[in-house]
Backbone as CSV, one residue per row, in Angstrom:
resi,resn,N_x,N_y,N_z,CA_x,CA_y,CA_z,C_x,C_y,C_z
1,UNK,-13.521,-24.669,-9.061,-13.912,-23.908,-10.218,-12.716,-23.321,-10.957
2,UNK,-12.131,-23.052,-10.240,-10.373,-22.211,-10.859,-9.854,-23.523,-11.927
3,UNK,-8.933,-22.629,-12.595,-8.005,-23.461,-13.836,-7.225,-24.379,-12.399
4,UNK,-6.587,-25.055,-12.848,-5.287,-25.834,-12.003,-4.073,-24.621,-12.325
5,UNK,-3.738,-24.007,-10.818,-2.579,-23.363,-10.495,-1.650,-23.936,-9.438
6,UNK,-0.590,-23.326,-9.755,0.618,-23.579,-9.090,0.467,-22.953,-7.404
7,UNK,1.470,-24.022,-6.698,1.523,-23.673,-5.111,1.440,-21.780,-5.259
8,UNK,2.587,-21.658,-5.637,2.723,-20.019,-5.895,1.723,-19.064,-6.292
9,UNK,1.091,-19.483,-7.064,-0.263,-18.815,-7.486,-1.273,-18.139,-6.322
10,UNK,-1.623,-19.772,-5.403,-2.280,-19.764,-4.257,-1.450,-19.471,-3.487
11,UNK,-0.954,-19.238,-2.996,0.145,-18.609,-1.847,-0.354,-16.808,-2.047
12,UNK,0.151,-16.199,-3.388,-0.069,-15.261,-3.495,-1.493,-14.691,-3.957
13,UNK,-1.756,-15.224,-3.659,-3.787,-15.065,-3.394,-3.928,-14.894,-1.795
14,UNK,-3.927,-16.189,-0.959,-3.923,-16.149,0.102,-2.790,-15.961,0.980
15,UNK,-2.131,-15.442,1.195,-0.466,-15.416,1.624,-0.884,-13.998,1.912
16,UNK,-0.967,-13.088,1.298,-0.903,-11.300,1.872,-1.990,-10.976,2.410
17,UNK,-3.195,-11.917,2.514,-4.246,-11.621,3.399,-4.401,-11.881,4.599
18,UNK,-3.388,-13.087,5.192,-2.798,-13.939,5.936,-2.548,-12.512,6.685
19,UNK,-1.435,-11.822,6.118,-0.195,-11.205,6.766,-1.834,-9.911,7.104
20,UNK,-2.037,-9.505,6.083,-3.424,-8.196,6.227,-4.079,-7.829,7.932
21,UNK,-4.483,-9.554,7.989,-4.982,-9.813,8.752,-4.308,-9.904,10.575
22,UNK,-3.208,-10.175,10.255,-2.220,-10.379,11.536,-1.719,-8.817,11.307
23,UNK,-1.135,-7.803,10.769,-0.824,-6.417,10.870,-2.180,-5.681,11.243
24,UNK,-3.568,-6.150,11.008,-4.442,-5.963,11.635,-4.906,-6.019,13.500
25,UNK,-4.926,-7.322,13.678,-4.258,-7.117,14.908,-3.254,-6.814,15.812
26,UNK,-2.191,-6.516,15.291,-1.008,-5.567,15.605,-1.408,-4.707,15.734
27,UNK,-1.883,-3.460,14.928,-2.844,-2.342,14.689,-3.622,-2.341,16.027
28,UNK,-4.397,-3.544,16.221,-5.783,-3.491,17.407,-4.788,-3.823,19.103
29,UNK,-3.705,-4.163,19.048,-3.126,-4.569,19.836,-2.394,-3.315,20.804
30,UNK,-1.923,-2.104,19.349,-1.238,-1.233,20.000,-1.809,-0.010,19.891
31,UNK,-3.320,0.002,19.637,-3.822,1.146,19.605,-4.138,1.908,18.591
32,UNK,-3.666,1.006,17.492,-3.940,2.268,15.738,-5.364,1.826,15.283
33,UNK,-5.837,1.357,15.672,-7.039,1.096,15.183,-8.374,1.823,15.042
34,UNK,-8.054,2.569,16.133,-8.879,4.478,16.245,-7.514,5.061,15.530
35,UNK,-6.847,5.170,15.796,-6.079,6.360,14.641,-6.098,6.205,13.404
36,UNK,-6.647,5.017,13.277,-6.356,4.615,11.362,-7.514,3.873,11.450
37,UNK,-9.051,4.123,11.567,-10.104,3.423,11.781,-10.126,3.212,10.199
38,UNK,-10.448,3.807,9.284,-10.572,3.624,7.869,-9.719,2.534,7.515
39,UNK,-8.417,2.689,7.242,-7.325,1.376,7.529,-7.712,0.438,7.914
40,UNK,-7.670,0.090,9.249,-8.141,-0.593,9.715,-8.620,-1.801,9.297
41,UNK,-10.297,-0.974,9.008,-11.176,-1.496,8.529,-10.978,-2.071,6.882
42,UNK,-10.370,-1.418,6.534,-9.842,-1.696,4.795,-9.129,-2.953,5.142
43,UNK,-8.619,-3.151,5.815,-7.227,-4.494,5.944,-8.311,-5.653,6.883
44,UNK,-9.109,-5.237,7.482,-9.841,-6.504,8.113,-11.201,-6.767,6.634
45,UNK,-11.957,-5.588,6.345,-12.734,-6.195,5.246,-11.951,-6.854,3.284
46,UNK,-10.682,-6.188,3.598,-10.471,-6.458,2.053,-9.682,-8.475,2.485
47,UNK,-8.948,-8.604,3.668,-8.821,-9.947,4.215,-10.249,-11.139,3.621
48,UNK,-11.101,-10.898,4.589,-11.967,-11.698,4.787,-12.808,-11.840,2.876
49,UNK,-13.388,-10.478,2.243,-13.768,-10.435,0.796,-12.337,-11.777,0.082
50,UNK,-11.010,-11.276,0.134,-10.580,-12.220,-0.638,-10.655,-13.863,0.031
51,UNK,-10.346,-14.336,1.385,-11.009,-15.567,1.162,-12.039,-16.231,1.108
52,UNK,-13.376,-15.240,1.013,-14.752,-15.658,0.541,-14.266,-16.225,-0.997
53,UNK,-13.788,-15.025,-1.866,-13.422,-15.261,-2.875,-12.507,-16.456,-3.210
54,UNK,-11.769,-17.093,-2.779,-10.433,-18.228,-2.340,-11.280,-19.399,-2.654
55,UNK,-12.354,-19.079,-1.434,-12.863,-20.393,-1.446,-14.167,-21.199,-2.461
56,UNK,-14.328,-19.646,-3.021,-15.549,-20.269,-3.898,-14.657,-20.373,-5.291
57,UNK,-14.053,-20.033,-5.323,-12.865,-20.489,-6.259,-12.275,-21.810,-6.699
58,UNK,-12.121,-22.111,-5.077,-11.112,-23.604,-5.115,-12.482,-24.497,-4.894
59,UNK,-13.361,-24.483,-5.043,-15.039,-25.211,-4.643,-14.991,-26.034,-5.821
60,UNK,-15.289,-27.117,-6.323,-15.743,-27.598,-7.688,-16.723,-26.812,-8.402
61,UNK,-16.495,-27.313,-9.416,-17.386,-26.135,-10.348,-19.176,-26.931,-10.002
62,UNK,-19.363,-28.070,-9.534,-20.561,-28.305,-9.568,-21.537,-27.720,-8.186
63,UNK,-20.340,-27.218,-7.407,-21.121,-26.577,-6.194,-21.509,-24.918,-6.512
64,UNK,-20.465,-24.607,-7.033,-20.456,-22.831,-7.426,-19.784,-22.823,-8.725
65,UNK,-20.783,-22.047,-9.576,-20.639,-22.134,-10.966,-19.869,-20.739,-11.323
66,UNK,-19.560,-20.706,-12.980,-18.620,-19.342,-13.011,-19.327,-17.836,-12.719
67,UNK,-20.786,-17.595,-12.600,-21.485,-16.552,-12.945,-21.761,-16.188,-11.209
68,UNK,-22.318,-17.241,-10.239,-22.269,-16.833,-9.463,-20.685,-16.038,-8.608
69,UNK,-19.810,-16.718,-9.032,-18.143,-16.747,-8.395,-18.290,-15.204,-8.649
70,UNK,-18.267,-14.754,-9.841,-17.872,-13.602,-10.983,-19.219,-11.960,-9.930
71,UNK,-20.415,-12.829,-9.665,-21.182,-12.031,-8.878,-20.567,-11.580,-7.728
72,UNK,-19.849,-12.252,-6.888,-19.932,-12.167,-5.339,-18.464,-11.801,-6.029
73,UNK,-17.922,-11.639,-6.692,-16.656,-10.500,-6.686,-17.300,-9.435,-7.137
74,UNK,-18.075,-8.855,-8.100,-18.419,-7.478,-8.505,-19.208,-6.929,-7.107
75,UNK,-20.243,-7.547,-6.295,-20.516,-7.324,-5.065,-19.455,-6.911,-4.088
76,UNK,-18.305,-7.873,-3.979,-17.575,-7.107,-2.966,-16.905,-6.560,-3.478
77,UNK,-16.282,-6.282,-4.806,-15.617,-5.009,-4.573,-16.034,-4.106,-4.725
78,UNK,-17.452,-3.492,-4.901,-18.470,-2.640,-4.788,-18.084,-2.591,-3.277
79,UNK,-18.176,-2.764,-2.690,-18.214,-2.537,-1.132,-16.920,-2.347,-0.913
80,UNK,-15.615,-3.016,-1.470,-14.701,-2.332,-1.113,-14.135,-0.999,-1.494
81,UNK,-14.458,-0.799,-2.513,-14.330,0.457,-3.032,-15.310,1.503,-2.418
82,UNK,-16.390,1.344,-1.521,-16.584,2.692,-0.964,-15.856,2.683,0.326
83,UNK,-15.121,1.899,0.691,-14.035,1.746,1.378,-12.839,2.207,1.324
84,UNK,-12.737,2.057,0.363,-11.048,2.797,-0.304,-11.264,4.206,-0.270
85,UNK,-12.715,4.555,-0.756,-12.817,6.161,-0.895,-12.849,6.421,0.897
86,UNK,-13.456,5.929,1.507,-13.735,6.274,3.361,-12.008,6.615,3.136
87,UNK,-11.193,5.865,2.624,-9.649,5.860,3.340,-9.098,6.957,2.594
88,UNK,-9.432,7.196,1.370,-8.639,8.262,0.887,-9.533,9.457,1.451
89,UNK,-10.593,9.542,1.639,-11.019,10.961,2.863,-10.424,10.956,3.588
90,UNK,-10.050,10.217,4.420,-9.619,10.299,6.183,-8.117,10.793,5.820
91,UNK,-7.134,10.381,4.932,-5.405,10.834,4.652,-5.917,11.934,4.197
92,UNK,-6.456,12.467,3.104,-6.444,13.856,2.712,-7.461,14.475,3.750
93,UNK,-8.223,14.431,4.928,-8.499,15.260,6.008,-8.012,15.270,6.715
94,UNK,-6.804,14.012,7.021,-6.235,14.325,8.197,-4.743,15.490,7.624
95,UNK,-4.509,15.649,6.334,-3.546,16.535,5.740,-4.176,17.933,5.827
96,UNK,-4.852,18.233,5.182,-5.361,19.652,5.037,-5.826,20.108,6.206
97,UNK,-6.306,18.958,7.370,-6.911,19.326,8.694,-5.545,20.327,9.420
98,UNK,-4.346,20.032,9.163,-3.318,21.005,9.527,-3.007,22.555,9.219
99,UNK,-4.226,23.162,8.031,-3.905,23.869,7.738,-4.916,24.228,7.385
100,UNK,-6.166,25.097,8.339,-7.355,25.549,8.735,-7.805,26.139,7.262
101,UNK,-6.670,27.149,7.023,-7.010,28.176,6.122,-7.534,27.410,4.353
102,UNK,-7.740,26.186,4.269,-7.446,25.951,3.119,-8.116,24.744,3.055
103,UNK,-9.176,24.382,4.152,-10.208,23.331,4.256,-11.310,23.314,3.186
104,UNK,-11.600,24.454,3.824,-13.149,24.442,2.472,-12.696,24.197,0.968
105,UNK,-11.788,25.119,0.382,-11.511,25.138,-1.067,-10.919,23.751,-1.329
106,UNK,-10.532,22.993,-0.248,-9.730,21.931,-1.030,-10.579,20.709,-1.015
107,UNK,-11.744,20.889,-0.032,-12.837,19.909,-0.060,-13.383,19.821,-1.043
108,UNK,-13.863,21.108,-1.538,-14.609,21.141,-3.239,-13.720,20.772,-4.096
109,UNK,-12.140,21.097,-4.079,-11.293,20.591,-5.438,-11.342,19.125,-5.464
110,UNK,-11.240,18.259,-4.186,-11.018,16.821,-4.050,-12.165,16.348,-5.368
111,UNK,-13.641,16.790,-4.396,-14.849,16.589,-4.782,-14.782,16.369,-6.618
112,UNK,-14.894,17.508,-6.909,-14.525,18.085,-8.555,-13.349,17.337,-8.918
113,UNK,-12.234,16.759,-8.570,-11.371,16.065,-9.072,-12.430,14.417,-9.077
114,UNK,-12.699,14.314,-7.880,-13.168,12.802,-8.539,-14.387,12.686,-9.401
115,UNK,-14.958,13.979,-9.099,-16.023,13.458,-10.415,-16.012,13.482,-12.050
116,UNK,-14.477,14.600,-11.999,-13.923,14.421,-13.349,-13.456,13.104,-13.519
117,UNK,-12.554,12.464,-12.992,-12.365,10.926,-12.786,-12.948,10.121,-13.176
118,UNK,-14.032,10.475,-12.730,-15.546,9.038,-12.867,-15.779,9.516,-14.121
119,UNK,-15.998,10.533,-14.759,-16.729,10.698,-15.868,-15.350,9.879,-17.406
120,UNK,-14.053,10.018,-16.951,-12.806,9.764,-17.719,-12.815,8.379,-17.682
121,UNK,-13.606,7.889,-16.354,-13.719,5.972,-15.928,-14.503,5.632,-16.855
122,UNK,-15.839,6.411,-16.921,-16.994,5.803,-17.809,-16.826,5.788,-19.146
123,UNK,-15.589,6.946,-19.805,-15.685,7.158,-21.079,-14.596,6.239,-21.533
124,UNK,-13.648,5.572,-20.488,-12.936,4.857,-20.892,-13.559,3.330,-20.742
125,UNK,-14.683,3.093,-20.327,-15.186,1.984,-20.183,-15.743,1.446,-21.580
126,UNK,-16.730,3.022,-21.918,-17.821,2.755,-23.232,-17.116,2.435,-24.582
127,UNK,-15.678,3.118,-24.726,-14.189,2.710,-25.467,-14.196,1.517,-25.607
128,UNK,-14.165,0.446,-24.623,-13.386,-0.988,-24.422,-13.916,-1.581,-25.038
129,UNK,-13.468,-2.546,-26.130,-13.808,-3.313,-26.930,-13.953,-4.737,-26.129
130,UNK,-15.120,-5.189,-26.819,-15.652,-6.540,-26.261,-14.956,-7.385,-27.176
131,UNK,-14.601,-8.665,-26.205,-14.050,-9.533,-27.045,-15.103,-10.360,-26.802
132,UNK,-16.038,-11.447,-27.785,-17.167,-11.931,-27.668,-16.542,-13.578,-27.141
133,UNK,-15.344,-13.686,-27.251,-15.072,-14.976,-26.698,-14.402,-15.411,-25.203
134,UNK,-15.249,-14.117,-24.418,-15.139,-13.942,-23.016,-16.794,-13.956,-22.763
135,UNK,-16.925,-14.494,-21.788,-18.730,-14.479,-20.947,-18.406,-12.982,-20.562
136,UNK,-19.851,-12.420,-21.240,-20.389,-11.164,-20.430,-19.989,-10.592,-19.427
137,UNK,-20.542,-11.451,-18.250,-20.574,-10.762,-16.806,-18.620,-11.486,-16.334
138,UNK,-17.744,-11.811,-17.345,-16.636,-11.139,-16.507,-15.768,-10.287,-17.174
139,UNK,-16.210,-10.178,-18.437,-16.052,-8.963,-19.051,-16.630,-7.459,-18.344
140,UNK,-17.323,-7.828,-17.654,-17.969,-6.733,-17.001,-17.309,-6.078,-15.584
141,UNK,-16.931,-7.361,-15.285,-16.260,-7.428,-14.045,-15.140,-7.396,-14.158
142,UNK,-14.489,-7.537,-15.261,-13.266,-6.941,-15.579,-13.124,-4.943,-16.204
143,UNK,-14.178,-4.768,-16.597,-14.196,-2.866,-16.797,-14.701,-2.495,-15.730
144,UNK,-15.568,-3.135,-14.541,-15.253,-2.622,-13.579,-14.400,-2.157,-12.576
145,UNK,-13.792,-3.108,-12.091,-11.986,-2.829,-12.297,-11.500,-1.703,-12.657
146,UNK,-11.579,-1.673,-13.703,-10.816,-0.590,-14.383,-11.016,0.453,-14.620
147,UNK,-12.845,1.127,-14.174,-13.121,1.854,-14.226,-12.746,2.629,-12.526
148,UNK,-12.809,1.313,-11.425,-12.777,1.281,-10.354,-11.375,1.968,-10.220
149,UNK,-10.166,1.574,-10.442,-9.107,1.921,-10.555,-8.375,3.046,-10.929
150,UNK,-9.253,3.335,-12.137,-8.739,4.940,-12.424,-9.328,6.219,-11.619
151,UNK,-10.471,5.665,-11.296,-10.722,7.259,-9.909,-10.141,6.375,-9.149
152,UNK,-9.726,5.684,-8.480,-8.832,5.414,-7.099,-7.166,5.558,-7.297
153,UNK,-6.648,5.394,-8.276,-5.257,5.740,-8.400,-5.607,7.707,-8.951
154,UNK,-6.121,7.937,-9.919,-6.053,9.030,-9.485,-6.536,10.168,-8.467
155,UNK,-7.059,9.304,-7.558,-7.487,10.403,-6.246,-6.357,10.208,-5.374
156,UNK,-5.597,9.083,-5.414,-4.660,9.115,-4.888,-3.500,9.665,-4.980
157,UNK,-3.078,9.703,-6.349,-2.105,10.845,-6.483,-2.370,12.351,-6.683
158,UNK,-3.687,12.297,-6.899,-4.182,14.349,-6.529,-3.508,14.630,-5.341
159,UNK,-3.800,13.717,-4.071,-3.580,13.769,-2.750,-1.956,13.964,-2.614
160,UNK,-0.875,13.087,-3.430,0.232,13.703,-3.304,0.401,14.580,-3.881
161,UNK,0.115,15.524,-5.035,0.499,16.651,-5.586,-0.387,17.460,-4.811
162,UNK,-1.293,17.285,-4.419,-2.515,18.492,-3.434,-0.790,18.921,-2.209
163,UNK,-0.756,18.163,-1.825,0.616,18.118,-0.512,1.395,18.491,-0.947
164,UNK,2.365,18.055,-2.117,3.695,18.723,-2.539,3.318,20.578,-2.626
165,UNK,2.229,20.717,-3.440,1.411,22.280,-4.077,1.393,22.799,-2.635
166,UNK,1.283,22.071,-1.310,0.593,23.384,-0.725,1.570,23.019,0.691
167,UNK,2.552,22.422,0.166,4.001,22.715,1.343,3.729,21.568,2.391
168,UNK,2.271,20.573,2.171,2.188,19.933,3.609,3.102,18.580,3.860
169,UNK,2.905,18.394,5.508,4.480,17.045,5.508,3.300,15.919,6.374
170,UNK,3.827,14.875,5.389,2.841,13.531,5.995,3.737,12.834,7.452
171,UNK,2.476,12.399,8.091,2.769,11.537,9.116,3.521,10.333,9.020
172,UNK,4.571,9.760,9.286,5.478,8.708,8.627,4.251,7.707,8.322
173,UNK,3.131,7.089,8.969,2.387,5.975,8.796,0.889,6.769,8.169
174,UNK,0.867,7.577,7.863,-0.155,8.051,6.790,0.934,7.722,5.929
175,UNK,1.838,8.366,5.252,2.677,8.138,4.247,3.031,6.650,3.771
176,UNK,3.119,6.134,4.811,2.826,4.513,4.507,1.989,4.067,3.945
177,UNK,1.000,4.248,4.466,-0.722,4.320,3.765,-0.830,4.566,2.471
178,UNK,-0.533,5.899,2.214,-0.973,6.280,0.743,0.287,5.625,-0.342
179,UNK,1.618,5.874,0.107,2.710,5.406,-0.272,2.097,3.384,-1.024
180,UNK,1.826,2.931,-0.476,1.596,1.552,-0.575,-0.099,1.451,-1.447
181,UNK,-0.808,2.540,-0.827,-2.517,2.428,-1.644,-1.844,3.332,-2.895
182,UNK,-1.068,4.054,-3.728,-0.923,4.460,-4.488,0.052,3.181,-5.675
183,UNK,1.246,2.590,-5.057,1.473,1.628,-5.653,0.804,0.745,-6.439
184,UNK,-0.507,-0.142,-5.542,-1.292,-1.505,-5.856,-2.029,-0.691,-7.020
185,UNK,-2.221,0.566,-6.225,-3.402,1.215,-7.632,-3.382,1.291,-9.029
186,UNK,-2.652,2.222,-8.677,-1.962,2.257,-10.096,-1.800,1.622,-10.786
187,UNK,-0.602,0.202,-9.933,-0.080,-0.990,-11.041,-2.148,-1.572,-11.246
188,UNK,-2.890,-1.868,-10.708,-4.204,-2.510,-10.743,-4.879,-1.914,-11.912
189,UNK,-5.151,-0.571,-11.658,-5.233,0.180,-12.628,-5.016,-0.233,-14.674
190,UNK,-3.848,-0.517,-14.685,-2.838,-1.292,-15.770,-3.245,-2.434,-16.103
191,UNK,-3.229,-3.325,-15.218,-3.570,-4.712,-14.963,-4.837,-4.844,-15.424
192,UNK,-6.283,-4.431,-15.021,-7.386,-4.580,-15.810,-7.483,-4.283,-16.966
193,UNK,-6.772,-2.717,-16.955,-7.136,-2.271,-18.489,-6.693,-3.177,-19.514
194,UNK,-5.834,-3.673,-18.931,-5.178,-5.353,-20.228,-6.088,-6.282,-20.180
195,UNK,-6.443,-6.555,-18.718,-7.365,-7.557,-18.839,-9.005,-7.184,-19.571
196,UNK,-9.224,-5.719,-19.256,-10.759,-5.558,-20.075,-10.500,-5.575,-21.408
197,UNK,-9.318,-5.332,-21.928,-8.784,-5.090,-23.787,-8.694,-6.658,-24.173
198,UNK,-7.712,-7.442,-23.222,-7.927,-9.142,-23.576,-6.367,-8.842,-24.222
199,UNK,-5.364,-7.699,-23.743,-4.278,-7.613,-25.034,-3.799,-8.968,-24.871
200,UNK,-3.730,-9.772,-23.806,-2.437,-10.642,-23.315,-3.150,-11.636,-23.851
201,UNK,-4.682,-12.512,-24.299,-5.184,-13.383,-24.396,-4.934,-14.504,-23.611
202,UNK,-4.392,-15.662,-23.966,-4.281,-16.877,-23.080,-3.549,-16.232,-22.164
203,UNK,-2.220,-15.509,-22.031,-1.661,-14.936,-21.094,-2.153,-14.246,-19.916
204,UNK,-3.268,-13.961,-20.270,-3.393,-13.108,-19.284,-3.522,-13.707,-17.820
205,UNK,-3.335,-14.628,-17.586,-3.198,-14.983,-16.414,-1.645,-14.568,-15.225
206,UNK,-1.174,-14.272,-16.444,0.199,-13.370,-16.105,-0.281,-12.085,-15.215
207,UNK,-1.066,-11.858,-15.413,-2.128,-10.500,-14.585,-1.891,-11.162,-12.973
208,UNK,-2.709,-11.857,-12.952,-2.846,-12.712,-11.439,-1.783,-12.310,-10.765
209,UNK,-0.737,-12.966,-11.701,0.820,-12.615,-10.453,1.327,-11.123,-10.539
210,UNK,0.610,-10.476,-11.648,1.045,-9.120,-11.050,0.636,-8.385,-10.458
211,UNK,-0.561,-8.565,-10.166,-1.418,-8.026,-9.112,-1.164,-8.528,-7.783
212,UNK,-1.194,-9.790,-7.662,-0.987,-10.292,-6.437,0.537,-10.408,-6.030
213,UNK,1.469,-10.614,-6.453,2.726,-10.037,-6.008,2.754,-8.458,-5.810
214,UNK,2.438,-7.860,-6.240,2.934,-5.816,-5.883,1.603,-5.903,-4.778
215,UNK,0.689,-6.512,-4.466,-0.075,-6.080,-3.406,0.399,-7.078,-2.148
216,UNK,1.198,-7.888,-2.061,2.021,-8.911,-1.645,3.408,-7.575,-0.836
217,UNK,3.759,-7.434,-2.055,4.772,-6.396,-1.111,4.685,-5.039,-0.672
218,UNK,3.492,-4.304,-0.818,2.417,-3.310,-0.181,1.985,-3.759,1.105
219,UNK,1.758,-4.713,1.187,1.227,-5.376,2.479,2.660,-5.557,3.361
220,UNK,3.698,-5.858,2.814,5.004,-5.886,3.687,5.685,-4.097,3.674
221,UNK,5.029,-3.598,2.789,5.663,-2.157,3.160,4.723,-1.506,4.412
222,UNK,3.572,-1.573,4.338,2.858,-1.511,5.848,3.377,-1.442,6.951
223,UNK,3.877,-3.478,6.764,4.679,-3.781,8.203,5.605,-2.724,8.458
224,UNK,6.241,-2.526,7.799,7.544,-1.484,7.614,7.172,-0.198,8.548
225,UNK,6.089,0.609,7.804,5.653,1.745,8.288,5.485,1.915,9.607
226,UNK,4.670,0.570,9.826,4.078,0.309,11.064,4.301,-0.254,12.321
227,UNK,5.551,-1.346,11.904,6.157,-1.690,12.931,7.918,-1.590,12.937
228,UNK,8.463,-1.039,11.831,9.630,-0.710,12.441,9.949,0.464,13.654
229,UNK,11.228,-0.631,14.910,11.042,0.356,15.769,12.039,1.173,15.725
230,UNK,12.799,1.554,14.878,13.631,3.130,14.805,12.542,4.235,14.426
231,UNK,11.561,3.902,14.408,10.819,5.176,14.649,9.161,5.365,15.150
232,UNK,9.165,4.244,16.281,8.150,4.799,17.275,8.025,5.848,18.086
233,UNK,7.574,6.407,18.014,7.139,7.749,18.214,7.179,8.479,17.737
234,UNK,7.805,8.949,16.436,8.020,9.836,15.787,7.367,10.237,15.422
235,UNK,6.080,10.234,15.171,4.779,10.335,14.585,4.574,11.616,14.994
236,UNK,4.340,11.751,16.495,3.139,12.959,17.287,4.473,13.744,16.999
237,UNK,5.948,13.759,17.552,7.157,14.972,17.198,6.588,15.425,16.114
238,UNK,6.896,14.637,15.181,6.961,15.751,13.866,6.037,16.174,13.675
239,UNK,4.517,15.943,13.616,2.920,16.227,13.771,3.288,17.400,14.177
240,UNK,3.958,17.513,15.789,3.534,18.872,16.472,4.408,19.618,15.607
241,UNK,5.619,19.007,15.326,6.730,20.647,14.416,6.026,21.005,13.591
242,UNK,5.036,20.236,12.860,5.420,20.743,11.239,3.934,21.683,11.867
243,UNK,2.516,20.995,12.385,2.277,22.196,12.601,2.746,23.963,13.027
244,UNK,3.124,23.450,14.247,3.295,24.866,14.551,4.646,25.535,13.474
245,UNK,4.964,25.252,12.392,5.810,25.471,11.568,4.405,26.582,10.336
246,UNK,3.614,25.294,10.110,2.414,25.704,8.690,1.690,26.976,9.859
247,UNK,1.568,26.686,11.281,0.470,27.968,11.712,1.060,28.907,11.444
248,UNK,2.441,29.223,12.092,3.517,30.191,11.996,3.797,30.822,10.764
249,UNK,3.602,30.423,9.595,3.680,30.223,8.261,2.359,31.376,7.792
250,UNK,1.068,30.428,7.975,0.252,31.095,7.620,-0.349,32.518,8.734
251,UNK,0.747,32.912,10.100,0.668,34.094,10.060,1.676,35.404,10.287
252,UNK,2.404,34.746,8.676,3.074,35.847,8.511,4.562,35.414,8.863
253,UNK,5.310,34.728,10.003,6.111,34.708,10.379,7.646,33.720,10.139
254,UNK,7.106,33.348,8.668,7.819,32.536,8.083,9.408,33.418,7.582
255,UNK,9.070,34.413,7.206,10.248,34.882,7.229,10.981,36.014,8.004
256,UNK,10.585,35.645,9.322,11.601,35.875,10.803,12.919,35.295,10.555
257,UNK,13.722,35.435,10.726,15.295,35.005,10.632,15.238,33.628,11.190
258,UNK,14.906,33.675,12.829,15.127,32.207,13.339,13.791,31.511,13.334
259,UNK,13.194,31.522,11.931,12.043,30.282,11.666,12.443,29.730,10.658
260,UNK,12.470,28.318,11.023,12.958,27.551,10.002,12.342,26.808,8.380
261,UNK,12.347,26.994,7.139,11.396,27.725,6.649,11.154,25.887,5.967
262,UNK,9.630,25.753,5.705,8.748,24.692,5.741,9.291,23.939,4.508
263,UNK,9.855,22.380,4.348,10.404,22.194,3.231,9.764,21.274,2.714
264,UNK,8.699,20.769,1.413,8.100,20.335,0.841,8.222,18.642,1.518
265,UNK,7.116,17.888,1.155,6.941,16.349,2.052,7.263,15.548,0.862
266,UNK,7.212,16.224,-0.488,7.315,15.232,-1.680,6.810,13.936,-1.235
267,UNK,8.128,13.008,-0.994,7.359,11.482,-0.443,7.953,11.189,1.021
268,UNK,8.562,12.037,1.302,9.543,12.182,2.463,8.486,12.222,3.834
269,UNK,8.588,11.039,4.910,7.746,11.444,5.947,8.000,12.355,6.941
270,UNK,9.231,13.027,6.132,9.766,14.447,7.720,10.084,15.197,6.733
271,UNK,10.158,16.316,7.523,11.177,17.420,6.451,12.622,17.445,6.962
272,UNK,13.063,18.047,5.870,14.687,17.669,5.128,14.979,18.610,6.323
273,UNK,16.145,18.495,6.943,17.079,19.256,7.658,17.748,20.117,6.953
């Protein structure tokens, strides 16, 4: 059903799901798979959704036509996207979970941030001009996207300014996490909104490789997070400092002479010496 593309094209379609899928079992191999169940699960279901997608793709058009193809993507990424949100709960609870005093209020701000979001998604949807020499339903499936994208890149970066605002320090492989789900977003984000506007026209297939290359090397910044070994273990150390740093903090004792005083996580997975 697909246009005729280049080796490269398909490589970077199927090539980072490949890898998704094998850092997945790495993950199940050494135990992160309860620590990062959301993860996890994001990297084994968003795998398998794209080569459903692969293959009804590369199918002749007389077995699977363009409307069904165009369905069973708005379907799964409906499903992946309440996925993405499971993952951006679990990083921003496992952040604020460090710092008792400031659970409740920041649950309702999350909340209230994404539903301002959604409402900025929809109004930027009803905006988008139809180009009538695109079929409907992937015009549709292209502002979905994009509506999809703007509450997910911006819940994702609330989550780093929520952290910078309130002094907290990420886990080197949470920071990986959001570090890499904030990248694809964003740039994705961009990427539809061109593709729901049509700015690029015949071009736009130029989209393809930019999406699928920056989520190509998101998927290798993972590995990074996750399996470089200059810093196994480092995880639970700094976990325990920085807590008992924020408890100490929030009672009172931050400015004792010999407490060492809490230095912002910006994007940094430790604090600065």
């Amino acid at each position: 059903m697909l246009y005729p593309h280049s080796l490269l094209w398909h490589y970077l379609w199927v090539g980072p799901n490949v890898l998704q899928l094998v850092l997945a079992v790495l993950l199940w191999r050494r135990g992160f798979n309860r620590q990062f169940a959301a993860f996890f699960i994001y990297l084994v279901y968003g795998a398998v959704e794209q080569f459903t997608l692969w293959t009804l793709g590369v199918l002749p058009l007389s077995y699977v036509g363009v409307h069904p193809f165009w369905r069973a993507f708005i379907v799964g990424s409906a499903i992946e996207d309440f996925v993405k949100l499971t993952l951006i709960w679990a990083l921003f609870t496992h952040l604020v979970g460090r710092r008792p005093s400031i659970v409740r209020s920041s649950t309702r701000l999350i909340v209230g941030v994404g539903a301002a979001l959604v409402a900025l998604a929809l109004l930027a949807a009803a905006h988008t001009p139809m180009d009538h020499r695109k079929l409907t339903l992937i015009f549709r499936a292209q502002v979905f996207e994009m509506v999809s994208y703007i509450v997910l890149s911006g819940l994702i970066l609330f989550v780093f300014v929520f952290a910078a605002y309130h002094w907290l320090t990420w886990g080197r492989r949470s920071l990986g996490i959001a570090l890499g789900l904030g990248i694809v977003w964003c740039e994705h984000m961009a990427a539809w909104t061109l593709a729901a506007s049509w700015l690029l026209r015949e071009k736009g297939y130029l989209l393809d490789f930019l999406n699928m290359g920056t989520y190509h090397a998101c998927v290798l910044l993972w590995f990074y997070y996750f399996l470089s070994p200059a810093q196994q273990g480092a995880d639970s150390t700094h976990d325990r400092i920085s807590l008992d740093r924020e408890v100490g903090r929030e009672k009172g004792s931050a400015n004792s002479q010999g407490q060492q005083k809490l230095q912002p996580a910006w994007f940094l997975g430790r604090s600065r010496s």
